[in-house]
N, C-alpha and C positions, 0 to 999 in steps of 0.2 A: 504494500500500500504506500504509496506518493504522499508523505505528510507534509512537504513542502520546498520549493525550489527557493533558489534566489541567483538572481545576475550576477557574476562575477566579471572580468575586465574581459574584453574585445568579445569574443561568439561562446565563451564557455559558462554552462550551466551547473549550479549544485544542487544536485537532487536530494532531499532529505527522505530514506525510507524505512519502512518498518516493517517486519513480517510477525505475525502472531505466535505469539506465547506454542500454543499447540504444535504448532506446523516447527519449530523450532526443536522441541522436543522431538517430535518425529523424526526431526533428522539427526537430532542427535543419538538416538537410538540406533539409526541405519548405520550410523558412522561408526557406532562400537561393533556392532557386527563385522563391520569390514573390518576394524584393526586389529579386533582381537586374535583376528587371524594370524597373524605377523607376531604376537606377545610370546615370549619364552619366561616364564616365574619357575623358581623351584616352586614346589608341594602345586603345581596345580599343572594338568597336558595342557599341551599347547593347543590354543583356542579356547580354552575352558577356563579362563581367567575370569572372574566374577568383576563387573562394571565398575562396582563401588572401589574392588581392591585396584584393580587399572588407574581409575584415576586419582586415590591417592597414594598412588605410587610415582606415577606420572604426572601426576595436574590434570587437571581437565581441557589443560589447553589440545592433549594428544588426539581429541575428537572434535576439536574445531575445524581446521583446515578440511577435513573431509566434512562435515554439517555445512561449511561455508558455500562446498564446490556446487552441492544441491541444492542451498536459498539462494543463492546470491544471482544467479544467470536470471531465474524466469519472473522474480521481486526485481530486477532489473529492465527488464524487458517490460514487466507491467506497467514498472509505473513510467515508460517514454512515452506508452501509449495516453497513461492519463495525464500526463505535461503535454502532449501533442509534438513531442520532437525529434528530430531528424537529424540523427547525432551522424558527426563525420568522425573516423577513428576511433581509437580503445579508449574508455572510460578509465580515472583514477579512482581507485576505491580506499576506502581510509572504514573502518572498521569502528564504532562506538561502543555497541555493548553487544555481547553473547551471554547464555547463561541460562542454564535451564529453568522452565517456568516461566520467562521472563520474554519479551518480547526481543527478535534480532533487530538494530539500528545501526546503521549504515549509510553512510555519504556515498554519490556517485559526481566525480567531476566529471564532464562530458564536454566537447568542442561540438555546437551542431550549427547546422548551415543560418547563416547569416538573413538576418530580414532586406529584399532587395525593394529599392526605393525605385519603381520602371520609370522609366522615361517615354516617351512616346511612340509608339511600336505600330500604329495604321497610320498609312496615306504615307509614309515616307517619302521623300525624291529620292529619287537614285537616278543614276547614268550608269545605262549597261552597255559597253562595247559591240556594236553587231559584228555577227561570225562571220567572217568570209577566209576566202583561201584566192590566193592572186597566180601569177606564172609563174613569178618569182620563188616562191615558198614551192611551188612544185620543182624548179628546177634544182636549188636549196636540196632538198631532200634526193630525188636522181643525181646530182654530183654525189653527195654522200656513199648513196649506195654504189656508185660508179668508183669511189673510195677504198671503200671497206672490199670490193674484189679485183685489185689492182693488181698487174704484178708487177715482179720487182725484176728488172734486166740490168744488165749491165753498160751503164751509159759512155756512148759511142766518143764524144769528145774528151772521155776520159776527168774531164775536170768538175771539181764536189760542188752541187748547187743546192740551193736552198729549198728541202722538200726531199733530196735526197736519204737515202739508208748509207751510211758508211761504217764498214767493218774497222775497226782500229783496234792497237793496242798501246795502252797508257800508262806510265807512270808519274806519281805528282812526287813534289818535293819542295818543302819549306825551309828557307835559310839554307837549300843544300843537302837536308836532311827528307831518304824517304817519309811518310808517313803514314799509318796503320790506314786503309781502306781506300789509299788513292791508285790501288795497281789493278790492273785487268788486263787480260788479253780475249782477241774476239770479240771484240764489244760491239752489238748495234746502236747509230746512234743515228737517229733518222734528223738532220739539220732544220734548227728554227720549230722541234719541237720545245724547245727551254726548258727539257729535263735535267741540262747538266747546270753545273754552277754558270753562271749568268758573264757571259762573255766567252766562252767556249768553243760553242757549236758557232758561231761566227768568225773565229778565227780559221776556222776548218774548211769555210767555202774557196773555191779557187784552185784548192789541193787535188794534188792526181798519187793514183795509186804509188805505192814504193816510197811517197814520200816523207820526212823526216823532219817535224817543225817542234819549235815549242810555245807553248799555250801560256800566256803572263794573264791568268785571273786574282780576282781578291775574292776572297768569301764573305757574303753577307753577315754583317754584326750579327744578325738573327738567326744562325746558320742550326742548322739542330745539335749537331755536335760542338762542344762548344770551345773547344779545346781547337779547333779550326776556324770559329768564328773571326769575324776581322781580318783574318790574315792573306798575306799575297803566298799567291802559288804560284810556281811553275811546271808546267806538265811537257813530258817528250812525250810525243804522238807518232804513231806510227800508222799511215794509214795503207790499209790492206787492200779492200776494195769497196767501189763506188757500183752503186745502184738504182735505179731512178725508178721511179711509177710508171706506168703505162695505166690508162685507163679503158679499160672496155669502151667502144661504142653506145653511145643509144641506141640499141635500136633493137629490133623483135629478137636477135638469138640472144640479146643482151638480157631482154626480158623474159626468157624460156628457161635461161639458166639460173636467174636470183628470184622467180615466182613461180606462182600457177600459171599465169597467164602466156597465152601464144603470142599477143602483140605486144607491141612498146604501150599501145594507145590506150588496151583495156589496161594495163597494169597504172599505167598514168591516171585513169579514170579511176581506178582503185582506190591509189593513193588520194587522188583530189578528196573522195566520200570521206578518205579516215582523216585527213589535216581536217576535211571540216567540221567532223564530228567532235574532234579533238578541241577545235577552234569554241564549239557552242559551249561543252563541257567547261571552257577556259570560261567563256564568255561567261555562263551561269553563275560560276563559283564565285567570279569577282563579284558579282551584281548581288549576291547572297554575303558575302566576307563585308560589301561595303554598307549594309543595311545591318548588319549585326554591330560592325564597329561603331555606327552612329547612333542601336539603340544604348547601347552600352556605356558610349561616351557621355549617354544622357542619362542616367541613371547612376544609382549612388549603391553601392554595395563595398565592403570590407570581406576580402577572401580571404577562409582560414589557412593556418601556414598547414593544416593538414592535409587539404585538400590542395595546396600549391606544390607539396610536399609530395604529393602521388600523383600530379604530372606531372613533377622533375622524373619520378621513377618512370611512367611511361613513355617519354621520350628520351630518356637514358636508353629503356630499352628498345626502342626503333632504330636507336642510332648503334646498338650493339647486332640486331638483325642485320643493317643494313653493312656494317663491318665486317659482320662475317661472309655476306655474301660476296665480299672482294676478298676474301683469305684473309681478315685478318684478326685479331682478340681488340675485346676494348683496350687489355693491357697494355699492349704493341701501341697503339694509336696513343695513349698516354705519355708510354715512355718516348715515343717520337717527337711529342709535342711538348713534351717537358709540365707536362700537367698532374695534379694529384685528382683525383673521381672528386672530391670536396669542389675543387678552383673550376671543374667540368660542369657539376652540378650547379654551384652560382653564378657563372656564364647563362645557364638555362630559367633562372629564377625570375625575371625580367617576364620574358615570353609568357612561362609557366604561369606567373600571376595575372599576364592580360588572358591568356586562353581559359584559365578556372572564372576569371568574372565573367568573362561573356557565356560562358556553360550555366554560371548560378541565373543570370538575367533572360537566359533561352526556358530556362526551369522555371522561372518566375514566372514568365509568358505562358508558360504550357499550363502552369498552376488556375492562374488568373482566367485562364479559357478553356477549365477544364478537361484536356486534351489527355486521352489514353487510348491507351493500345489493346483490344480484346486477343486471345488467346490464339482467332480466328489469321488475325492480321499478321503474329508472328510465324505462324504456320505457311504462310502464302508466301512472304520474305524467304522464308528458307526451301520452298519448292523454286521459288528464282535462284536459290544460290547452288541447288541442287541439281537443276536445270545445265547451268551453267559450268558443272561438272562433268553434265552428265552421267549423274548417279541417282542415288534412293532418296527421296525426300527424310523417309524413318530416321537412315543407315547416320545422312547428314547433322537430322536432330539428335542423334544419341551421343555424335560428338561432341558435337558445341555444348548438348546438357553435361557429359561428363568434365569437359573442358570450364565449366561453370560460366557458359557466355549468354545464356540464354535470358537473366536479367539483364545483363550488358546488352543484346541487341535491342532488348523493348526499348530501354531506356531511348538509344540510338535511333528508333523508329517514332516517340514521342517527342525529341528534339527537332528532327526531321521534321515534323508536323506544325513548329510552331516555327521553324523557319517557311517553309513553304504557305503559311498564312501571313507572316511580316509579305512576303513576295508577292502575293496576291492582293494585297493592298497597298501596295508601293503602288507612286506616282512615278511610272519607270518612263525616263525617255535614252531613247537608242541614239547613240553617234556610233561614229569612226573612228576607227583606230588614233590616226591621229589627232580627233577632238577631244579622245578621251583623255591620251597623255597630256594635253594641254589641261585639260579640267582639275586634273588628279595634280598638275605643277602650282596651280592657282590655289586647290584647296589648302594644298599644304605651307605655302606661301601667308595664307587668309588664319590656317592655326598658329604657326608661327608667330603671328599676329599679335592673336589674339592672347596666347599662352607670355609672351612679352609685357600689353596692354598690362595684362591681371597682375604678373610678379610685380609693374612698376606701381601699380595703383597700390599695394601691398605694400612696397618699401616706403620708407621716407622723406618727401619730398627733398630737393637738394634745390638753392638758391641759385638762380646765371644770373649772368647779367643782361647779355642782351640776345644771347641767340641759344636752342639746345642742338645738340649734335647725339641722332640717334644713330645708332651704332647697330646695323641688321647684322645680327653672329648664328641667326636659326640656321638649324643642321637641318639637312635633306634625310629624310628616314630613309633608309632602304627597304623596298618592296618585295616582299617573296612571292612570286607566283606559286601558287599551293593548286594542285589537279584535283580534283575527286576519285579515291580508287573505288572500286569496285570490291566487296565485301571478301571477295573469292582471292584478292589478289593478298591481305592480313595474313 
């Protein structure tokens, strides 16, 4: 029973509870049964220790922890229900009295979700980008792939250009002295990729096979190893052999060998459908990202560090997915970067806190308009994603249940719902690409602004004399274009 809460500082709650005298004793009875099983006494067999002698031999405290493990979960769980809250993370529990006869009292500290103050979420303006695909972005992509099946022959004039593959072999050497990890033999090194130290592969254009130079680089102050940082090198180069790209033709056997398709035209025509689907996909998300970031900007909520705290973890762990899919450990990527997981994780806390307020203000929206998801809805979702497998709709639910995602996608599918209602009632107008860049320079220009206007209204006035000299220092945000993936691709 819930005998009383009270506020404590930023979103955490103290619950005052109680469980009855009776129910108390009941547990303390089950709890002696469990331990006496474990009691070794001379003059009495093991398990056949009498209650009374157990615990004054022991105290009575030896049948609390087990009485506690039985009141304490579902006198917890009641009384959120009767406070009405919506706790984020594990409760601190602080213990008042036990005691046979005697009612259990118990404090629960609790972090729960924060009351969100909305801002105005119908009729929005927005500017959504219209999706197109031009010749340009078609040819764009055919070089690419005309790229990626190039081959490599051996170039006729002999001399190393830029875009070339040159086989070498290298050694560096500082003050005169080799040093640990600047030797190789065989090396490819494709020119004006800028994978080597910065001034390198440009010394190397011009060079013909057999011949014998040396490379005067400095290594960036910033260099990963740091024992090389700053310093001038010089490298004997030996180059082996030179190599050039060839690119396939455009044309039908071009397209017979890199697709399904027989012509250049259908495969072109191919390509056009997916830039543009991919183009609408871009287009949508923006037009959805810039309607969330202006309900949110309007509105007033404080996110807890627990919930900021478990998406630093979640995108810790997309970026350790996404590592491993290039071969590598978060470790590696750490010790390359010269980073501790702590300096990684408050790098992320920034984002982390804007992506939890716009999720708690999405929650508020879905709250406020009622919005849920029947049984029916999540069933339909996962014959799309089963679909899409091409597998069992059951086979697909029994994972994601054992996987425990199956709360996780409703929630995903109610969020869903209250974005696609802000969109439906957005006052959307469509430009061009490049009205849009121009729009998106302005806005951010017009914050800048305005975030300037407030700090100065804020400080202290300061006396001139005859003229003030404003000082524009606003930083240009950088933009992430974020995709929508498709459930199947998690």
């Amino acid at each position: 029973m819930l005998k009383g809460t009270e506020k404590l500082e930023n979103t955490k709650i103290k619950l005052e509870i109680e469980v009855a005298a009776p129910d108390v004793d009941t547990a303390l009875a089950k709890a002696y049964r469990k331990v006496v099983t474990d009691v070794n006494l001379p003059g009495f067999r093991k398990g056949k220790v009498p209650r009374r002698i157990l615990e004054s031999r022991f105290g009575p405290e030896i049948l609390h922890e087990e009485a506690l493990e039985l009141l304490v979960p579902p006198a917890y769980e009641e009384a959120l229900k009767e406070a009405d809250l919506d706790p984020v993370g594990h409760p601190e529990f602080e213990l008042v009295q036990i005691e046979e006869g005697k009612p259990l009292l118990f404090n629960a500290v609790v972090e729960v979700i924060p009351p969100v103050e909305l801002g105005e979420y119908k009729g929005l303006e927005a500017e959504q980008e219209e999706a197109g695909v031009d010749e340009l972005q078609i040819d764009h992509h055919l070089y690419m792939l005309r790229e990626q099946n190039a081959r490599l022959v051996p170039r006729e004039d002999g001399e190393a250009r830029e875009g070339d593959l040159v086989l070498i072999d290298f050694k560096g050497f500082i003050d005169g002295e080799p040093f640990d990890g600047g030797e190789a033999e065989n090396h490819s090194l494709e020119l004006g990729s800028k994978s080597f130290v910065p001034g390198f592969e440009e010394q190397l254009i011009g060079a013909k096979p057999e011949d014998e130079l040396e490379v005067k680089v400095k290594f960036p102050e910033e260099y990963r190893n740091e024992d090389l940082a700053g310093k001038d090198a010089v490298f004997k180069v030996k180059i082996k052999q030179i190599k050039e790209k060839q690119l396939p033709e455009p044309d039908d056997e071009f397209a017979k060998e890199v697709s399904e398709f027989e012509t250049l035209d259908e495969m072109k025509k191919d390509l056009r459908e997916k830039l543009l689907k991919n183009a609408e996909e871009r287009s949508k998300t923006g037009l959805e990202e810039s309607l969330i970031e202006k309900v949110t900007e309007s509105s007033t909520v404080e996110p807890p560090k627990a919930l900021v705290d478990r998406q630093i973890d979640r995108m810790i762990g997309d970026m350790e997915n996404y590592l491993r899919q290039q071969g590598m450990e978060l470790d590696q990527f750490l010790q390359l970067s010269g980073k501790s997981k702590d300096e990684l994780r408050e790098e992320r806390r920034e984002e982390a806190e804007k992506v939890t307020r716009a999720n708690l203000v999405l929650d508020a929206i879905a709250k406020k308009e009622g919005i849920t998801v029947e049984d029916s809805e999540l069933d339909a979702r996962i014959e799309e994603i089963a679909e899409s497998y091409d597998d069992d709709p059951k086979r697909i639910k029994e994972i994601i249940e054992k996987q425990g995602r199956l709360p996780v996608m409703k929630e995903e599918l109610r969020i869903r719902r209250a974005i696609d209602l802000m969109v439906d009632e957005a006052k959307i107008k469509k430009v061009k690409k490049e009205d849009k860049a121009s729009v998106d320079k302005t806005q951010k220009k017009e914050k800048a602004s305005a975030a300037k206007a407030k700090k100065e209204k804020k400080a202290p006035a300061k006396k001139v004399k005859k003229e003030t000299k404003t000082s524009e220092t606003a930083k240009n945000k950088k933009k992430t274009e974020k995709v929508a993936q498709k459930d199947k691709k998690e």
